[in-house]
C-alpha positions in Angstrom: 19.4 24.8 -1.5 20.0 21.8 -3.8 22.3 21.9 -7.0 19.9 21.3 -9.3 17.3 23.6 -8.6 15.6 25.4 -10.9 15.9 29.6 -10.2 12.2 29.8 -11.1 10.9 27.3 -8.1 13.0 27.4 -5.5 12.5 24.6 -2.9 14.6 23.3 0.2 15.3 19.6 1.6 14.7 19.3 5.4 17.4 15.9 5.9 17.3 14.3 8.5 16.4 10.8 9.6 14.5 11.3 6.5 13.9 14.0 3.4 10.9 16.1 3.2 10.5 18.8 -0.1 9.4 22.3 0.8 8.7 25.0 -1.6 10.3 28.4 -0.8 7.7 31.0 -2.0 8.9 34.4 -3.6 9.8 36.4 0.1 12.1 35.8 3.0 9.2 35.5 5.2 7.6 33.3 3.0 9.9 30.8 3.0 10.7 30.8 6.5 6.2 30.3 7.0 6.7 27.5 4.8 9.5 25.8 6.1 8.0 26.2 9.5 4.4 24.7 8.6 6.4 22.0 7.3 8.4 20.8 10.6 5.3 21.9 12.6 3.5 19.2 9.8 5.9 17.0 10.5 4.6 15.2 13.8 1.3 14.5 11.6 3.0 13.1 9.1 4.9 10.7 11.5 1.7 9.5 13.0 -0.4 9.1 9.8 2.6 6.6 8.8 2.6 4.8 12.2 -1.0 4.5 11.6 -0.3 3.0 7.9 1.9 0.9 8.9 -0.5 -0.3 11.9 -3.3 -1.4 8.9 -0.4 -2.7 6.6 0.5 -5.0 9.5 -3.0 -6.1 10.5 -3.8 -6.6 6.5 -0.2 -8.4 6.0 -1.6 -11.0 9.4 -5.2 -11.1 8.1 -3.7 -12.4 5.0 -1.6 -14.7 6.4 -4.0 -16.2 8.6 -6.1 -17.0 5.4 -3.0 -18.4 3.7 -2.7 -20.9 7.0 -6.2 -22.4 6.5 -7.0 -25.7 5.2 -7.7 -25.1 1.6 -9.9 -28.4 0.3 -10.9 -26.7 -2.7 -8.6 -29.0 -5.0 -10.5 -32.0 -3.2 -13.3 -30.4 -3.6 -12.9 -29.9 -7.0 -12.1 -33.7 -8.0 -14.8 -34.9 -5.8 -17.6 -32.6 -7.7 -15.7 -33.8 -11.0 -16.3 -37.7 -10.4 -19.9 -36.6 -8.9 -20.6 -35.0 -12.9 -19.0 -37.8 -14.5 -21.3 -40.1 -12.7 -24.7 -38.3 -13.1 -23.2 -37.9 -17.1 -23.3 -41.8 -17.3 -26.8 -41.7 -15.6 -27.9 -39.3 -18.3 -26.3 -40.7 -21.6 -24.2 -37.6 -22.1 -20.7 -38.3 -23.8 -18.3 -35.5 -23.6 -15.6 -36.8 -25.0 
Protein backbone atom coordinates (compact mmCIF):
# COMPACT_ATOMS: atom_id res chain seq x y z
CA UNK A 1 0.00 0.00 0.00
CA UNK A 2 1.47 3.46 -0.70
CA UNK A 3 3.06 5.78 2.09
CA UNK A 4 0.86 8.38 1.79
CA UNK A 5 -2.35 6.87 1.87
CA UNK A 6 -5.03 8.09 3.62
CA UNK A 7 -6.50 5.23 6.38
CA UNK A 8 -9.98 6.33 5.42
CA UNK A 9 -9.57 5.31 1.45
CA UNK A 10 -7.42 2.82 1.10
CA UNK A 11 -6.27 2.18 -2.57
CA UNK A 12 -3.39 0.01 -4.16
CA UNK A 13 -0.92 0.68 -7.31
CA UNK A 14 -0.71 -2.26 -9.70
CA UNK A 15 3.24 -1.25 -11.22
CA UNK A 16 4.22 -2.55 -13.87
CA UNK A 17 5.15 -1.52 -17.29
CA UNK A 18 2.75 1.05 -16.17
CA UNK A 19 0.60 2.33 -12.84
CA UNK A 20 -3.02 1.78 -12.58
CA UNK A 21 -5.09 3.15 -9.08
CA UNK A 22 -7.42 0.73 -7.54
CA UNK A 23 -9.59 1.33 -4.65
CA UNK A 24 -9.59 -1.32 -1.87
CA UNK A 25 -13.17 -1.39 -0.54
CA UNK A 26 -13.91 -1.94 3.27
CA UNK A 27 -13.36 -6.24 3.19
CA UNK A 28 -10.70 -8.63 2.27
CA UNK A 29 -12.87 -9.92 -0.36
CA UNK A 30 -13.58 -6.71 -1.55
CA UNK A 31 -10.44 -5.68 -2.34
CA UNK A 32 -9.26 -8.80 -3.77
CA UNK A 33 -12.92 -8.38 -6.44
CA UNK A 34 -11.58 -5.04 -7.08
CA UNK A 35 -8.17 -5.69 -7.74
CA UNK A 36 -9.15 -8.54 -9.90
CA UNK A 37 -11.76 -6.49 -12.10
CA UNK A 38 -8.96 -4.20 -12.52
CA UNK A 39 -6.25 -6.63 -14.25
CA UNK A 40 -9.14 -8.47 -15.82
CA UNK A 41 -9.95 -4.49 -17.17
CA UNK A 42 -6.79 -4.25 -18.01
CA UNK A 43 -6.60 -5.82 -21.63
CA UNK A 44 -9.56 -3.25 -22.48
CA UNK A 45 -7.86 -0.57 -21.39
CA UNK A 46 -4.68 -1.60 -23.60
CA UNK A 47 -6.81 -1.82 -26.68
CA UNK A 48 -8.95 1.41 -26.20
CA UNK A 49 -5.31 3.12 -26.19
CA UNK A 50 -3.97 1.30 -29.22
CA UNK A 51 -7.17 2.39 -30.74
CA UNK A 52 -6.42 6.16 -29.65
CA UNK A 53 -3.42 6.14 -30.63
CA UNK A 54 -4.59 4.53 -34.15
CA UNK A 55 -6.94 8.07 -34.64
CA UNK A 56 -4.18 10.24 -33.06
CA UNK A 57 -1.90 9.00 -35.82
CA UNK A 58 -4.40 9.13 -38.75
CA UNK A 59 -5.40 12.91 -37.36
CA UNK A 60 -1.53 13.78 -36.76
CA UNK A 61 -1.14 12.46 -41.04
CA UNK A 62 -4.45 14.04 -42.06
CA UNK A 63 -2.96 17.20 -40.73
CA UNK A 64 0.06 16.91 -42.20
CA UNK A 65 -1.06 16.21 -45.55
CA UNK A 66 -3.09 19.57 -45.33
CA UNK A 67 0.06 21.35 -44.12
CA UNK A 68 1.95 19.85 -47.43
CA UNK A 69 -0.58 21.57 -49.89
CA UNK A 70 -0.03 24.46 -51.99
CA UNK A 71 -1.37 27.30 -49.93
CA UNK A 72 -2.06 30.32 -52.59
CA UNK A 73 -4.12 32.15 -50.26
CA UNK A 74 -1.43 34.99 -49.71
CA UNK A 75 -1.57 35.28 -53.67
CA UNK A 76 -4.76 35.10 -53.60
CA UNK A 77 -5.14 37.68 -51.23
CA UNK A 78 -2.88 40.42 -53.12
CA UNK A 79 -4.44 39.57 -56.30
CA UNK A 80 -8.19 40.32 -54.96
CA UNK A 81 -6.42 43.42 -53.24
CA UNK A 82 -5.20 45.06 -56.59
CA UNK A 83 -8.60 43.73 -58.24
CA UNK A 84 -10.53 46.26 -55.31
CA UNK A 85 -8.12 48.97 -55.77
CA UNK A 86 -8.90 48.92 -59.39
CA UNK A 87 -12.74 48.80 -59.44
CA UNK A 88 -12.21 51.69 -56.36
CA UNK A 89 -10.56 53.95 -59.13
CA UNK A 90 -13.39 52.94 -61.48
CA UNK A 91 -15.89 54.02 -58.87
CA UNK A 92 -14.26 57.29 -57.42
CA UNK A 93 -13.89 55.87 -54.02
CA UNK A 94 -10.72 57.16 -52.02
CA UNK A 95 -9.85 55.28 -49.00
CA UNK A 96 -7.04 56.80 -48.00
Amino acid sequence: MPDNMLAEKPYVIISGSGKYYSDTGDSDIGCINRIDNKLNGLSDFISDKRNEIGRLTERKADIEGELQKDNSYPAEILRLQKKLKKIDKELGVDNK
